[in-house]
ROTORNU-83863 format. One record per atom (N, C-alpha, C): residue in three letters; chain; atom name; x, y, z. Coordinates in Angstrom, 3 decimals. Example, Ala and Ser with C-alpha at 12.3 -4.5 7.8 and 13.67 -1.06 7.14 Angstrom:
2
  aa ch at     east    north       up
 ALA  A  N   13.190   -5.690    7.800
 ALA  A CA   12.300   -4.500    7.800
 ALA  A  C   13.200   -3.300    7.800
 SER  A  N   12.850   -2.250    7.080
 SER  A CA   13.670   -1.060    7.140
 SER  A  C   12.900    0.030    7.870
END
This chain:
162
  aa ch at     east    north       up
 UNK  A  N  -11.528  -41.347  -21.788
 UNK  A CA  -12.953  -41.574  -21.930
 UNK  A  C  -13.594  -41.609  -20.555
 UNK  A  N  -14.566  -40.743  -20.652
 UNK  A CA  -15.609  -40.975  -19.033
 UNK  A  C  -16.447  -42.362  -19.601
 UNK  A  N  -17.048  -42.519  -18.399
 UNK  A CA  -17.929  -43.955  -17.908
 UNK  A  C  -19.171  -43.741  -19.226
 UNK  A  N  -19.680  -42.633  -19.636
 UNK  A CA  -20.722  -42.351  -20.666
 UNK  A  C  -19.904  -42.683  -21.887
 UNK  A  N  -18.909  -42.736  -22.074
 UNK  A CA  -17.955  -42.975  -23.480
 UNK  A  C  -17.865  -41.642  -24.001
 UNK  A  N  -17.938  -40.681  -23.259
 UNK  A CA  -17.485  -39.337  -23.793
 UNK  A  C  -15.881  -39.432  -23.538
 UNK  A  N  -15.128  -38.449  -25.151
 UNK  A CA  -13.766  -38.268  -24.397
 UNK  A  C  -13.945  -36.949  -23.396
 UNK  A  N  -13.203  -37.151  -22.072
 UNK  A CA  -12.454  -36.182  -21.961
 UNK  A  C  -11.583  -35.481  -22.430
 UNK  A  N  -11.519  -33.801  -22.750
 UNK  A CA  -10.363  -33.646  -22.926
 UNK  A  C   -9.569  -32.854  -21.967
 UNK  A  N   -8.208  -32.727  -22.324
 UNK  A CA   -7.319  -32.974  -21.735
 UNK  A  C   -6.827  -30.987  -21.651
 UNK  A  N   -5.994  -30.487  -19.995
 UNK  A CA   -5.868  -29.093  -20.994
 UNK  A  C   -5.246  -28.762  -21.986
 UNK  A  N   -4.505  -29.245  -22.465
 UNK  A CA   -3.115  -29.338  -23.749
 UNK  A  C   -4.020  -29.760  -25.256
 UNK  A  N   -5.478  -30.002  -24.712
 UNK  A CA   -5.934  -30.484  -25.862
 UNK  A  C   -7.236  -29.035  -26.454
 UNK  A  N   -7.037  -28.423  -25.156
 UNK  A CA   -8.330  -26.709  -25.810
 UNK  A  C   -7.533  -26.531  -26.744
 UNK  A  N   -8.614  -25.391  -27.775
 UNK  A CA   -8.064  -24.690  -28.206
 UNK  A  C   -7.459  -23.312  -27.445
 UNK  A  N   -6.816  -22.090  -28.048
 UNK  A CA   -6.650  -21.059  -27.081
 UNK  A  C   -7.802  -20.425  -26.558
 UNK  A  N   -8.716  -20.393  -27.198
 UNK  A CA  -10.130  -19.531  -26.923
 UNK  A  C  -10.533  -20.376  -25.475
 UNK  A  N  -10.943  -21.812  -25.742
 UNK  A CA  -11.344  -22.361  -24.517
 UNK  A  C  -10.505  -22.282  -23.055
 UNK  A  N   -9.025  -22.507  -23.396
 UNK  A CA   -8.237  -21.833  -22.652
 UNK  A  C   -8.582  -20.190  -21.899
 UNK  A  N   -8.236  -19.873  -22.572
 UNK  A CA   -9.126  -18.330  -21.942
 UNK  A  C  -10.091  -17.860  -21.390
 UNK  A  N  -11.225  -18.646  -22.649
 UNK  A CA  -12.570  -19.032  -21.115
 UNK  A  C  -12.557  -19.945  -19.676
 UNK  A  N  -11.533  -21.014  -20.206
 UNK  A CA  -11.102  -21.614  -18.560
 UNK  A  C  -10.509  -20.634  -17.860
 UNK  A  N   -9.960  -19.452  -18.016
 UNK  A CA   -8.918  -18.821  -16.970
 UNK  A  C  -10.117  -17.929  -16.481
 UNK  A  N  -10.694  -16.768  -17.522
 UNK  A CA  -11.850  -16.265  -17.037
 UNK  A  C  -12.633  -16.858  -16.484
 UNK  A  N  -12.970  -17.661  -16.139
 UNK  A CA  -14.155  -18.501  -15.599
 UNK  A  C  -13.329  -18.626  -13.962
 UNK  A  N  -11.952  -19.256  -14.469
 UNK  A CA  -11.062  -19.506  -12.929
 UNK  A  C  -10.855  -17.778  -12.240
 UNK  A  N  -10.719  -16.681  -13.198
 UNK  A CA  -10.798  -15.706  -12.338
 UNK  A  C  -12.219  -14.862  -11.597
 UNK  A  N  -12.633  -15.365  -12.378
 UNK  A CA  -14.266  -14.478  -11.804
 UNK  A  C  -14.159  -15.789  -10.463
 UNK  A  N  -13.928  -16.673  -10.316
 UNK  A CA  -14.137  -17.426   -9.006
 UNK  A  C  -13.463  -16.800   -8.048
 UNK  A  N  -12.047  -16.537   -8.462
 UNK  A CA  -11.381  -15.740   -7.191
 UNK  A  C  -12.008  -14.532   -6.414
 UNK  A  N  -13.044  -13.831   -7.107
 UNK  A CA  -13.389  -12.679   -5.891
 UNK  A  C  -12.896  -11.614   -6.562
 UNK  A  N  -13.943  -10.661   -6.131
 UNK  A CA  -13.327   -9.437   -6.317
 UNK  A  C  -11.791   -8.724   -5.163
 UNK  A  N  -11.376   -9.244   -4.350
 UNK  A CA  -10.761   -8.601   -3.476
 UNK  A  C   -9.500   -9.846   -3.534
 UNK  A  N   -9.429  -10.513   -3.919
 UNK  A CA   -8.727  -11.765   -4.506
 UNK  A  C   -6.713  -11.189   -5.096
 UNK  A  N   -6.025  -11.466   -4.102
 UNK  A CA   -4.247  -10.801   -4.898
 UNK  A  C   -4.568  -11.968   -6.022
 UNK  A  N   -4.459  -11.703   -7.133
 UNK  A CA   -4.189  -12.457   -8.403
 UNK  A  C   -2.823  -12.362   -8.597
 UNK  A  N   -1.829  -13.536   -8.333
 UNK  A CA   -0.208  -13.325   -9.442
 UNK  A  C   -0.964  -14.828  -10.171
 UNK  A  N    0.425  -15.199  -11.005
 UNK  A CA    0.668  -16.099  -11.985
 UNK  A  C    0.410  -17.206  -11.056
 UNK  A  N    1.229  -17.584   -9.931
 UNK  A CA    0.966  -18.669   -9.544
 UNK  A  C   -0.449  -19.210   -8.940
 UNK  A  N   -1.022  -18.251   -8.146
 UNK  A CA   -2.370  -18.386   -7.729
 UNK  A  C   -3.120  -18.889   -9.217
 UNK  A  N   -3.190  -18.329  -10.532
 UNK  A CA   -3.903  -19.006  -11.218
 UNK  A  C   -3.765  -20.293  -11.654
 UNK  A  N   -2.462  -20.332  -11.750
 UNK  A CA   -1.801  -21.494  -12.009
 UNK  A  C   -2.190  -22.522  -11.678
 UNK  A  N   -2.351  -22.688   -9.939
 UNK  A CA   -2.915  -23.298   -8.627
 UNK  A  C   -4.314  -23.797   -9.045
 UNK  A  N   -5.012  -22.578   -8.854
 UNK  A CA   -6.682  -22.313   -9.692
 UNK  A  C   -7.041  -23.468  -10.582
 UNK  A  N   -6.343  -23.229  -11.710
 UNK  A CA   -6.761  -23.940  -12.903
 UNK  A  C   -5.872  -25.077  -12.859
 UNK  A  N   -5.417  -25.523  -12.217
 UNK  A CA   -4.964  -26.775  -11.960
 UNK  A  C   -6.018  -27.749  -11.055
 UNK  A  N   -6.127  -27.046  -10.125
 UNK  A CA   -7.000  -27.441   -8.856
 UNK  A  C   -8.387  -27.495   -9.895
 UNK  A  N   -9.168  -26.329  -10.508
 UNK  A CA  -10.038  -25.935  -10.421
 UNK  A  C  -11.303  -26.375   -9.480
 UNK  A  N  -10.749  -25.437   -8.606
 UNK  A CA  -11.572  -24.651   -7.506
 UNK  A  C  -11.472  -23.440   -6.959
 UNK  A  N  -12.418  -23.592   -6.156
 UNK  A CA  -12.406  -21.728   -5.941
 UNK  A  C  -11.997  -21.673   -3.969
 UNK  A  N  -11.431  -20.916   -3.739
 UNK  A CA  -10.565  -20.426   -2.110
 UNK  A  C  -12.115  -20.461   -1.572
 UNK  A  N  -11.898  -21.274   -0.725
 UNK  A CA  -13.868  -20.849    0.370
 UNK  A  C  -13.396  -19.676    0.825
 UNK  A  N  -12.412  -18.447    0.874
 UNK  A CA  -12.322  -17.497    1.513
 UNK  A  C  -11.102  -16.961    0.797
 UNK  A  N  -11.286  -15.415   -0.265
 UNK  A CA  -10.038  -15.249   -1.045
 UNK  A  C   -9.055  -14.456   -0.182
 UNK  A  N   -7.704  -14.283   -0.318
 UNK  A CA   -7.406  -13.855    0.779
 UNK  A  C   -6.917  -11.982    0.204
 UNK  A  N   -7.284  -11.223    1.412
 UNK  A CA   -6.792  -10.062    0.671
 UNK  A  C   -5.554   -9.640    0.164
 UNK  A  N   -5.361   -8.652   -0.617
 UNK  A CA   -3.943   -8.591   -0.875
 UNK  A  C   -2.650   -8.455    0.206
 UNK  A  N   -1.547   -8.602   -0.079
 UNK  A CA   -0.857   -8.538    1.193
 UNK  A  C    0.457   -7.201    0.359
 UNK  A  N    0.004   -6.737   -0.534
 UNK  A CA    0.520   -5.843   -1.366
 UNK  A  C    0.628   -4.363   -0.380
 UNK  A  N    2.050   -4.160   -0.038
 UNK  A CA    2.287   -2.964    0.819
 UNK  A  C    1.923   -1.290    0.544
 UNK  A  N    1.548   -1.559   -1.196
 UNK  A CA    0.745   -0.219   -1.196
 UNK  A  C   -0.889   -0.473   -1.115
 UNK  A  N   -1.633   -1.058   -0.988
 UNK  A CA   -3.159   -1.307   -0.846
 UNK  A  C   -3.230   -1.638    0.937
 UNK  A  N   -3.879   -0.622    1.598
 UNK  A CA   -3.632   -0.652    3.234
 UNK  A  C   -5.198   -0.238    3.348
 UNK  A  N   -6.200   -1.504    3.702
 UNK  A CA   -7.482   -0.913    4.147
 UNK  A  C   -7.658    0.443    5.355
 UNK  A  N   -8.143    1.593    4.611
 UNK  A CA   -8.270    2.572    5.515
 UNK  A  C   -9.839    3.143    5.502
 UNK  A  N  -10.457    2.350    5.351
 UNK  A CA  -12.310    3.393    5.107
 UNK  A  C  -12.482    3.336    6.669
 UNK  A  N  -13.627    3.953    6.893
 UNK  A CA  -14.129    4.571    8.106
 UNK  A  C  -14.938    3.540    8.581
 UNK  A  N  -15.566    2.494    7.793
 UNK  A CA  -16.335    1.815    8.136
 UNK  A  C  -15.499    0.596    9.039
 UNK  A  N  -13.915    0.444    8.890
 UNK  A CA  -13.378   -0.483    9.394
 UNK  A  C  -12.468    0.409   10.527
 UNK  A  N  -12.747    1.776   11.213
 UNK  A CA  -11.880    2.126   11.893
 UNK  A  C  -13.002    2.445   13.457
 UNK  A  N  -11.944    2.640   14.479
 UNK  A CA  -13.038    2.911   15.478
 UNK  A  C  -12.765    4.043   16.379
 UNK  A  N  -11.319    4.587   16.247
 UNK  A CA  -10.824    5.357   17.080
 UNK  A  C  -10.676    6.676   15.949
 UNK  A  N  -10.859    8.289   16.340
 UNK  A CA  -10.650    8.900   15.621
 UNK  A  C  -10.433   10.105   16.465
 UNK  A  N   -9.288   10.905   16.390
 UNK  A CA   -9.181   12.230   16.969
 UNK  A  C   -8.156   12.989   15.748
 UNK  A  N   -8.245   14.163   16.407
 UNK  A CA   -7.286   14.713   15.586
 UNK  A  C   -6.145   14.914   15.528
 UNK  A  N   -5.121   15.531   14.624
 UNK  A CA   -4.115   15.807   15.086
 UNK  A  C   -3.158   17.206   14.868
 UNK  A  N   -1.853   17.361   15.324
 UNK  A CA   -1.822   18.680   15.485
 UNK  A  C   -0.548   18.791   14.351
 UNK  A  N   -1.180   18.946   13.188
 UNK  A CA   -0.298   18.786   11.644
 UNK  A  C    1.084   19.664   11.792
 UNK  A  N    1.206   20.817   12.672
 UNK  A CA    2.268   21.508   13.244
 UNK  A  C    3.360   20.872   13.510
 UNK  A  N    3.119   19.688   14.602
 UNK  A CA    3.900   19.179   15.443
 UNK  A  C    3.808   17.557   14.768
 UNK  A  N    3.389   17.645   13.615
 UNK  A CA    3.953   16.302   12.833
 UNK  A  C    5.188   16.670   11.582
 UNK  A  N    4.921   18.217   11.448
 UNK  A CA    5.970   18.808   10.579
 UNK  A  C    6.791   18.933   11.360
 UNK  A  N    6.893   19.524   12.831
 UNK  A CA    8.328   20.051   13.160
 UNK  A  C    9.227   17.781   13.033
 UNK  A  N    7.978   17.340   13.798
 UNK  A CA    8.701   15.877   14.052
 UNK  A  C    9.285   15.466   12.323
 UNK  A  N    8.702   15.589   11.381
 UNK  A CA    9.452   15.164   10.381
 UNK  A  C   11.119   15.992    9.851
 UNK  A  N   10.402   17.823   10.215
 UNK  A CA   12.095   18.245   10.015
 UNK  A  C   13.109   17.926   11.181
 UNK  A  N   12.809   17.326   12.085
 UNK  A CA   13.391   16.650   12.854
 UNK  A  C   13.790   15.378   12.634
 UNK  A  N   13.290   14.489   11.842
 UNK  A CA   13.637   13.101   11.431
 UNK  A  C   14.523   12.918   10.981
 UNK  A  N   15.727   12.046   11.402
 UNK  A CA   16.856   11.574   10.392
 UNK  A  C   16.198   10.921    9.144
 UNK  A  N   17.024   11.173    8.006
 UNK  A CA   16.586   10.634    6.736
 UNK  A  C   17.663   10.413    6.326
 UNK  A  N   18.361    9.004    6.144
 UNK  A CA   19.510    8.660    5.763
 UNK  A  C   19.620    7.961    4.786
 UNK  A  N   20.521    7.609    3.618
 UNK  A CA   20.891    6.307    2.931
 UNK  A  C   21.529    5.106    3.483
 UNK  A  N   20.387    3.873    3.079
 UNK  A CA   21.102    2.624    3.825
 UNK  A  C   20.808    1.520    3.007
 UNK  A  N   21.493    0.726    2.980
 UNK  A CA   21.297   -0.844    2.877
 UNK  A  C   20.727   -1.749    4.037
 UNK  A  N   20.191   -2.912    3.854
 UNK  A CA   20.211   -3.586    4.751
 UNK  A  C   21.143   -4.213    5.172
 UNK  A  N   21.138   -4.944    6.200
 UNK  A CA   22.890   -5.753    6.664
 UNK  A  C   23.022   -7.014    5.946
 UNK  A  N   23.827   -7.708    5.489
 UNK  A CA   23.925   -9.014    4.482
 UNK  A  C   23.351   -9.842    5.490
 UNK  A  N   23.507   -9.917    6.999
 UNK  A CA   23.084  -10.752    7.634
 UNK  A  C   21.516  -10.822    8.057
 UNK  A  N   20.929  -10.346    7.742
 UNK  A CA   19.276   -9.639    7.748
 UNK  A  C   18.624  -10.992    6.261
 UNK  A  N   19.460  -11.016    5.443
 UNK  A CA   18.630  -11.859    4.348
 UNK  A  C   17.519  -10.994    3.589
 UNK  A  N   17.724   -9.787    3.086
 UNK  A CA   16.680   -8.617    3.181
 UNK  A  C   17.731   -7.979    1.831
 UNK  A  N   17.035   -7.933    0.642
 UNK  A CA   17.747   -7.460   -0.572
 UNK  A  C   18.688   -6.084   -0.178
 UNK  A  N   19.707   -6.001   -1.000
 UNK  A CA   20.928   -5.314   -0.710
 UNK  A  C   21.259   -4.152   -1.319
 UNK  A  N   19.458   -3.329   -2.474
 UNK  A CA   19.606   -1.879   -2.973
 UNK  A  C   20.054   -1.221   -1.472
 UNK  A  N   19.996    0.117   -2.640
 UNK  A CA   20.182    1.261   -1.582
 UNK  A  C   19.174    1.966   -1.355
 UNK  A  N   18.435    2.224   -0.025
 UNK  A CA   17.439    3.363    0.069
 UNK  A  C   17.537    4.361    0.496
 UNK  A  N   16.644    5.563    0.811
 UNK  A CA   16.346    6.546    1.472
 UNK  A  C   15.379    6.491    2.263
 UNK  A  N   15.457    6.910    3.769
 UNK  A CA   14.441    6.932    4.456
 UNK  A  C   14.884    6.519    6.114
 UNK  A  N   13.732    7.277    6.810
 UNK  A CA   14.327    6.818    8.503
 UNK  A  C   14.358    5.554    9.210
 UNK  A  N   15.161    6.030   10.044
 UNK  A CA   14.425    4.343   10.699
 UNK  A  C   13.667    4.275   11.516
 UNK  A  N   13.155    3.169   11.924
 UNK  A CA   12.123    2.929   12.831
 UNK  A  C   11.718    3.080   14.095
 UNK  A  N   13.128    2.945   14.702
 UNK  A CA   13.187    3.733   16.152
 UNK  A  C   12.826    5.136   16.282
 UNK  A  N   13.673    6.100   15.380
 UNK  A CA   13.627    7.422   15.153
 UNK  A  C   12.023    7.877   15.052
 UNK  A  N   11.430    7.004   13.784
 UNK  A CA    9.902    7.362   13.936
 UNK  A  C    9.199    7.149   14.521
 UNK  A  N    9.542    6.551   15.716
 UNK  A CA    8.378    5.607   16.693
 UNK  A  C    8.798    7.046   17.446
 UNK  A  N    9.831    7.619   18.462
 UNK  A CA   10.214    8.542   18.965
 UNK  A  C    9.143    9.932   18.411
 UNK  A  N    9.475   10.016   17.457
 UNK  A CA    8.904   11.111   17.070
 UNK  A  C    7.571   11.387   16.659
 UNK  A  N    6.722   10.296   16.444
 UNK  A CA    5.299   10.377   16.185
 UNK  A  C    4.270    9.414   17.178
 UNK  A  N    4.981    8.542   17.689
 UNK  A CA    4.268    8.022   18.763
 UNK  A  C    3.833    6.716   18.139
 UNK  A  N    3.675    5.987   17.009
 UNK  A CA    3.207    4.961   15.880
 UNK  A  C    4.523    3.813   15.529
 UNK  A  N    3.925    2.592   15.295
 UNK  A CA    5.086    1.942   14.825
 UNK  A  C    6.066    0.759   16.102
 UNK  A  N    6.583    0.047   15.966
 UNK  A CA    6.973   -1.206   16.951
 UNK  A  C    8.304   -0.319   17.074
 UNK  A  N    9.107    0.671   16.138
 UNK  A CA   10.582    0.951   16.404
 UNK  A  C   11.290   -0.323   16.186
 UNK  A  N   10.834   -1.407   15.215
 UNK  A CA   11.493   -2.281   14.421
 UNK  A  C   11.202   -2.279   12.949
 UNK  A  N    9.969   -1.524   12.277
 UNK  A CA    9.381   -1.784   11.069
 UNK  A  C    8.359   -0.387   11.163
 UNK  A  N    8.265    0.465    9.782
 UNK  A CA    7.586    1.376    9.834
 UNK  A  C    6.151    1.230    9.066
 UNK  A  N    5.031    1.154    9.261
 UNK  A CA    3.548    0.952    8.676
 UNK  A  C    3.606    1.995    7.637
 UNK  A  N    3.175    1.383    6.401
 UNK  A CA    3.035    2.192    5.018
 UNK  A  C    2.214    3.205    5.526
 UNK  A  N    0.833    2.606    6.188
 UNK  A CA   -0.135    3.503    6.630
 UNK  A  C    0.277    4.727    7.565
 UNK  A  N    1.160    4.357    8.283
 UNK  A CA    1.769    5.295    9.121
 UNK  A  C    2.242    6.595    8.131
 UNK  A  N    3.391    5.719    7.523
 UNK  A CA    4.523    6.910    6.675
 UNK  A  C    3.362    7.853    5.935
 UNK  A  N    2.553    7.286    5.316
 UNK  A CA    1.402    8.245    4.639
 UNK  A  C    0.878    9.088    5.145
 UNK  A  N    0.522    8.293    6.512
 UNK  A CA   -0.478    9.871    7.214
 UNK  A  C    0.548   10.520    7.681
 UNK  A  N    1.604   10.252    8.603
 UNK  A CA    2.326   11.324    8.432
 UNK  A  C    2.976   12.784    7.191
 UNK  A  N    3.707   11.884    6.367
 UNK  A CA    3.734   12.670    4.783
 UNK  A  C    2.162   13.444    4.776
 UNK  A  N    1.157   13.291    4.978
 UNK  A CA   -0.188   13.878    4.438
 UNK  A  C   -0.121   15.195    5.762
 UNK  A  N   -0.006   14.759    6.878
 UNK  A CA   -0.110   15.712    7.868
 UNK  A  C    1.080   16.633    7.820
 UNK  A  N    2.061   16.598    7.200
 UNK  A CA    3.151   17.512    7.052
 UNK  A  C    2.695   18.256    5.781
 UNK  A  N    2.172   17.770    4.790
 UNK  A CA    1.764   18.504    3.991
 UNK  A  C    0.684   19.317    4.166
 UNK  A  N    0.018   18.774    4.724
 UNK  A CA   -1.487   19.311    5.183
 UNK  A  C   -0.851   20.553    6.050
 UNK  A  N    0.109   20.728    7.374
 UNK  A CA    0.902   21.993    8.098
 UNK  A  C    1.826   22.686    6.938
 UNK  A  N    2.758   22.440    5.706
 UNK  A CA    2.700   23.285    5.017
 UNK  A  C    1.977   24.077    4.052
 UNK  A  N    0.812   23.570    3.587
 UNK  A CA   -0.159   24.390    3.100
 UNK  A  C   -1.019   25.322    4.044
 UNK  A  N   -1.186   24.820    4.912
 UNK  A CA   -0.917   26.406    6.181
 UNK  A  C   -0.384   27.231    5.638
 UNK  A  N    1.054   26.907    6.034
 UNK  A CA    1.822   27.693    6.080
 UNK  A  C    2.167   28.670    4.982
 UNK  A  N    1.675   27.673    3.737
 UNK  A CA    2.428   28.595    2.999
 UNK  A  C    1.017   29.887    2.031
 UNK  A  N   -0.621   29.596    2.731
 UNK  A CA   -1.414   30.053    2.777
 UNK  A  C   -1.402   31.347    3.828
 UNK  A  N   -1.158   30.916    4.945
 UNK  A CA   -0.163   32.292    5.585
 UNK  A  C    0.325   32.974    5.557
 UNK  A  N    2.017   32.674    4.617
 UNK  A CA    2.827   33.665    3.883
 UNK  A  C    2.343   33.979    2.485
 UNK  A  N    1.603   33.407    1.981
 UNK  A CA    0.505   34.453    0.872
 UNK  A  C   -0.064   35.503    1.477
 UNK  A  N   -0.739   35.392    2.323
 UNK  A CA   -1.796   35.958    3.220
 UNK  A  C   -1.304   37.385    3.026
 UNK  A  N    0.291   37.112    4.533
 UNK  A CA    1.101   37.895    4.255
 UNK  A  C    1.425   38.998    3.752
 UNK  A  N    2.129   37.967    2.159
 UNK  A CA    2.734   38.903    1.456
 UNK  A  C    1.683   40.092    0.490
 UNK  A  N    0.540   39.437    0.249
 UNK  A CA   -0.317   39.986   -0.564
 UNK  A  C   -0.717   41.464    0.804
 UNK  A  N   -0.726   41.362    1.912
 UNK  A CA   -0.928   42.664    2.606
 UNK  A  C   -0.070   43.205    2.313
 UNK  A  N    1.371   42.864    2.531
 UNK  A CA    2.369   44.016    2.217
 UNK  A  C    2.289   44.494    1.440
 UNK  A  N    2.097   43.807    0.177
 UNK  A CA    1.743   44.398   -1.573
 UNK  A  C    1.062   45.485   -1.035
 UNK  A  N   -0.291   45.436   -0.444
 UNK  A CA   -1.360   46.209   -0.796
 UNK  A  C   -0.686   47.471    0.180
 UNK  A  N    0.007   47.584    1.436
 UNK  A CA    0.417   48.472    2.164
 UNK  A  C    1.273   49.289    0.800
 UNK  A  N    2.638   48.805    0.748
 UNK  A CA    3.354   49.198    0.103
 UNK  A  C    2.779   50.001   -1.589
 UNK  A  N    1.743   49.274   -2.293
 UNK  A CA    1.280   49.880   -3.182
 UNK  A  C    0.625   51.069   -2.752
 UNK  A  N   -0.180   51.716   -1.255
 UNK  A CA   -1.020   52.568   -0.984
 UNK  A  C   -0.326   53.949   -0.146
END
């Protein structure tokens, strides 16, 4: 009972509907830009309150890249990011048991190797953002390329047909 002689109730005492409007209500507080898991709501609607500041995701595929947050921009020479990738070791590895770092198996270079070869990166840990623009700039030099050998072949056609 509050001081007015109203009961409080209790959360175990909503129904599910009110439940649901408590969570919606606790998520529209978080923000639009807000990582939502289970426990953060959890937190939320326990606390109920809202973060004076939500924090962004820390989710390794969501990597702020707009223009409005960058300041440096040149180009680059998509050629010589392809030869550096067919140049890249690409190996299968585990991590070491002594690392504390889960024990699948992956594919992919390491970090030294890519720091060497693209100029990006500590050569301890490789930036998602990195691996992307690279992958994009190798793709971006084989569609050249392979707009080229169309080019190409469609002359020979036309020689050879005439």
């Amino acid at each position: 009972m509050t001081d007015t002689g109203e009961k409080k109730e209790k959360p175990e005492d909503l129904t599910t509907t009110d439940q649901a409007k408590t969570r919606r209500a606790t998520l529209k507080k978080l923000g639009r830009f807000a990582t939502v898991t289970a426990p953060t709501v959890t937190l939320l609607l326990a606390a109920q309150t809202k973060p004076s500041k939500a924090a962004p995701s820390s989710s390794p595929c969501a990597v702020e890249s707009s223009r409005a947050l960058k300041t440096a921009r040149a180009e680059i020479d998509t050629a010589s990011i392809l030869a550096g990738v067919a140049a890249l070791p690409v190996d299968e590895w585990r991590y070491k048991p002594a690392t504390g770092l889960e024990q699948q198996t992956h594919i992919g270079p390491y970090a030294e190797d890519f720091r060497a070869a693209f100029g990006v990166g500590d050569g301890v840990t490789i930036s998602t953002i990195d691996a992307i623009g690279v992958c994009l700039a190798a793709i971006k030099a084989l569609s050249e390329k392979v707009d080229t050998l169309e080019g190409e072949l469609k002359a020979a056609r036309h020689r050879t047909a005439a």
